[in-house]
N, C-alpha and C positions, 0 to 999 in steps of 0.2 A: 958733159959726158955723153957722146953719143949711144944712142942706141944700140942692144944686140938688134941682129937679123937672123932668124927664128928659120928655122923650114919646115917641110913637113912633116920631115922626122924627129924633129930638136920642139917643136911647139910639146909636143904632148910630156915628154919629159920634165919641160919647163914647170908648163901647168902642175903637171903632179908633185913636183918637190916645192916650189913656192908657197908658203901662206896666202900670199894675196898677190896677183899680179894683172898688168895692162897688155894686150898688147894691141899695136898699133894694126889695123889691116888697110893696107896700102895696094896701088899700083905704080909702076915707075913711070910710066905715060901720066898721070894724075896731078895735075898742076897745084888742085889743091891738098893733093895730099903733101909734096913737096913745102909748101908754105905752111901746113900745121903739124909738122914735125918737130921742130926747133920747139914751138909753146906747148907740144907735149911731154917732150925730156925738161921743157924747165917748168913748168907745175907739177909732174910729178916727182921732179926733186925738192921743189916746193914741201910737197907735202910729205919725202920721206917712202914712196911706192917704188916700186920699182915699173921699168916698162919696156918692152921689147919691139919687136916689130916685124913683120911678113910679108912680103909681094904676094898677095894671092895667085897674080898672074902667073907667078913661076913654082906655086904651089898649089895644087891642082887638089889634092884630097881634102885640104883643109877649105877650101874654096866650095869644095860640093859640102862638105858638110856643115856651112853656117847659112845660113837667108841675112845675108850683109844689106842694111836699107840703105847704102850708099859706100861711096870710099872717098873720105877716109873712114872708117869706121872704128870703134877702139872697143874692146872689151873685156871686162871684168871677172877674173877668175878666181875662186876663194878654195883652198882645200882640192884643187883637180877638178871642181864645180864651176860652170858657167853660170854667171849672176846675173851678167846684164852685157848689153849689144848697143851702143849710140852710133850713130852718124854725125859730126862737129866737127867744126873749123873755127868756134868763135871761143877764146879762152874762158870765156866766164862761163860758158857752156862744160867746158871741160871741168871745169874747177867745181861746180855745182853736182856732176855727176861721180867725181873722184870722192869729197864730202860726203856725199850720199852713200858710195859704194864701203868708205871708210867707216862709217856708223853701225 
């Protein structure tokens, strides 16, 4: 199941009606974000989450409002609350911070 693609106006909506959600922050230039897309939609169907996803590039307010430590970056939102911000490309990386975020 692919990913939705979120914008600037659809992210906050997201947030605020989900219980718990991912979403991916990407750029389309982003070789590695390309390549850890695929093992984000399949870990967190893995575990049952849901996960969405955003060109920063072509979204511009969501983009000023996070400090991203890289891209791809994925973040954890509970209740319309930011929880948590990683930077990952490596699945076990992911899978350790979904676990964690799921706790």
């Amino acid at each position: 199941m692919a990913m939705t693609e979120l914008n600037d106006d659809t992210i906050f909506t997201t947030i605020d009606t989900e219980p718990m959600v991912f979403i991916d922050f990407y750029a389309s230039w982003c070789g590695s974000c390309r390549v850890a897309a695929p093992m984000f939609e399949k870990v967190a169907a893995e575990y049952g989450v849901k996960i969405f996803k955003i060109d920063v590039e072509k979204n511009p307010k969501i983009k000023e409002m996070l400090d991203l430590p890289g891209l791809p970056s994925v973040g954890c939102f509970k209740n319309g609350e930011p929880k948590d911000l990683v930077n990952v490309t490596k699945e076990e990386a992911f899978r350790e911070f979904v676990q964690k975020m799921k706790a």
